[in-house]
C-alpha positions in Angstrom: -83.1 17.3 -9.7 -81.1 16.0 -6.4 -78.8 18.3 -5.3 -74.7 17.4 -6.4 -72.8 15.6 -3.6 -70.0 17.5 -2.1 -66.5 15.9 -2.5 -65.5 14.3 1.4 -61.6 15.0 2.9 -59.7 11.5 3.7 -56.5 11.4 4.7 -55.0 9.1 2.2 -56.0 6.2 -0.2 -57.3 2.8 1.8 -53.8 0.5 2.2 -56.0 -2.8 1.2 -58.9 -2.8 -1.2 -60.7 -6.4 -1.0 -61.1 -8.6 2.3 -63.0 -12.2 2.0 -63.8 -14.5 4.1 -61.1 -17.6 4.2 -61.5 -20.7 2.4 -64.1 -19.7 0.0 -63.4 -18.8 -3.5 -64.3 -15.2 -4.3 -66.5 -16.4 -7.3 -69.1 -18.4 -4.8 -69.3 -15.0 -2.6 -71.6 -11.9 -2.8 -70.0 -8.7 -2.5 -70.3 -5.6 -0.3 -68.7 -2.0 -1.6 -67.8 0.3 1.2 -66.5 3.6 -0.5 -63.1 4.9 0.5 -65.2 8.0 2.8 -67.3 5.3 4.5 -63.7 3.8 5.5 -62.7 7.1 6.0 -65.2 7.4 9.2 -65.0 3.8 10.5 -61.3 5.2 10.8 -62.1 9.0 12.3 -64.7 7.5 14.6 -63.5 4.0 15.5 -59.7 4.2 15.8 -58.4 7.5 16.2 -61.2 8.2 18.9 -63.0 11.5 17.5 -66.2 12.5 18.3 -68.5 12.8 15.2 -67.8 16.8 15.2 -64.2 16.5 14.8 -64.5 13.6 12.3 -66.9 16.0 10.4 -64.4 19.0 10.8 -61.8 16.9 9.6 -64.4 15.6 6.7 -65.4 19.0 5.8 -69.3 17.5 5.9 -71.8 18.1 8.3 -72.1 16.4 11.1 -75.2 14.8 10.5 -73.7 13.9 6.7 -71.1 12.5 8.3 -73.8 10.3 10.8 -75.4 8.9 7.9 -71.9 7.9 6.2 -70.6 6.2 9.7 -74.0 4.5 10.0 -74.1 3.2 6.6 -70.6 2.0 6.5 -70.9 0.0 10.2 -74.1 -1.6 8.6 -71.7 -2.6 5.2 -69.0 -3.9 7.7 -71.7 -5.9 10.0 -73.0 -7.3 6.8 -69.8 -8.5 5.6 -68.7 -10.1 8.9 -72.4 -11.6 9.8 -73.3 -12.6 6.2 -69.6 -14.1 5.4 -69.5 -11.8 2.4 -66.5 -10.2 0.6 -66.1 -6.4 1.2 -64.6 -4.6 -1.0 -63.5 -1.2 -0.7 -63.4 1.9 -3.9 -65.2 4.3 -5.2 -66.8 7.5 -3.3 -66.5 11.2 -3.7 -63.5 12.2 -2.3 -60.6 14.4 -2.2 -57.1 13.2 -0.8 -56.0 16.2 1.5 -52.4 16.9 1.9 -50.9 18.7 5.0 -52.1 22.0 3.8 -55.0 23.6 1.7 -54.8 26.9 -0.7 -57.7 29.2 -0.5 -58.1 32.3 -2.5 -59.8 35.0 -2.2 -61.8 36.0 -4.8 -61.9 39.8 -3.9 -58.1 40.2 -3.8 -57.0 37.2 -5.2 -54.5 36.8 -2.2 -53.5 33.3 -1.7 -53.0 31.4 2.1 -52.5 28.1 3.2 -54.5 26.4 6.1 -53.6 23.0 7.6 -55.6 20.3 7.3 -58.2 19.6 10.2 -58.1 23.0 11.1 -62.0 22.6 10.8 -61.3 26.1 8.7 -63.9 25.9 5.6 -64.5 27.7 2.6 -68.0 29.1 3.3 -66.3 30.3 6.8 -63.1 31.6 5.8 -62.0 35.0 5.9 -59.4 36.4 3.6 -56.2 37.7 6.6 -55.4 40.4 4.0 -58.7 42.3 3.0 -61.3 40.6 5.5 -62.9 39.3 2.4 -65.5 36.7 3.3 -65.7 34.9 -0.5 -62.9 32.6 -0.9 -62.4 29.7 -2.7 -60.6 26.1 -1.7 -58.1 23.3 -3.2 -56.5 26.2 -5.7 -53.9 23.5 -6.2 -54.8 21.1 -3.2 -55.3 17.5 -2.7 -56.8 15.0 -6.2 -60.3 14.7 -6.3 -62.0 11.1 -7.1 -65.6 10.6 -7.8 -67.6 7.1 -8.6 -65.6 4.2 -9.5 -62.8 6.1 -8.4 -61.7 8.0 -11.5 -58.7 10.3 -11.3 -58.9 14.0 -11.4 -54.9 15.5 -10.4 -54.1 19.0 -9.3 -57.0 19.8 -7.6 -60.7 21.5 -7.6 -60.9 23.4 -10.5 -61.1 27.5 -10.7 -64.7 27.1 -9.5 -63.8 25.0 -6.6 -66.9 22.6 -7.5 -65.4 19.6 -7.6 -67.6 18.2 -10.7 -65.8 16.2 -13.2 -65.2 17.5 -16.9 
């Protein structure tokens, strides 16, 4: 059984969904889907000028995860533009991060925020009142999508999974 995919960080939902080449009606053309964390990397990488470590931080992948997800959404993009094909752009696994994130930790149950691209993760974090070093994210952070882009609000649920109910 593959292992689940983890849920990617993006800094908000993609401002256009659909571009198509001009003059040709949508019907005659073949479509390529570029999820929103593909976009999400063309973005990182491409316009704000991060190196794929930062991107990754910012992600909250690893770097080489993040690799594969730039590489495959350049080759959707070039395929688009070369092959005159409309690219459309949904789906993924995803969460929308806000300014902050909420961990907990589960030995305490003490609460803290972190700001987002602080490259501070879960599996890292340390609770700042009992040193605890198991802690749990998005107690009330950003909405989670997964697929076709379903909705999930409020956050990861109490086990901080991610997996849709």
């Amino acid at each position: 059984m593959p292992r689940p995919v983890s849920l990617r960080y993006v800094g908000g939902e993609p401002s256009y969904s659909f571009f198509k080449p001009r003059g040709i009606p949508l019907r005659e053309l073949e479509v390529v889907n570029l999820s929103v964390e593909e976009l999400e990397s063309l973005k990182l990488v491409d316009i704000e000028g991060l190196y794929h470590e930062e991107a990754a931080m910012r992600m909250e992948v690893s770097r080489s995860t993040f690799h594969r997800i730039l590489k495959e959404a350049r080759r959707k993009v070039a395929e688009a533009l070369v092959e005159g094909k409309a690219l459309s752009i949904k789906g993924g696994n995803y969460i929308l991060a806000g300014d902050t994130r909420i961990f907990e930790c589960l030995e305490c149950g003490y609460r803290w925020e972190e700001p987002f691209g602080s490259g501070v993760r879960a599996c890292e974090a340390v609770c700042p009142k009992c040193g605890g070093a198991v802690v749990r994210k998005g107690c009330g952070g950003g909405r989670a999508r997964r697929g076709g882009g379903s909705r999930r609000r409020g956050g990861l649920p109490a086990g901080g999974t991610g997996q849709q109910q």
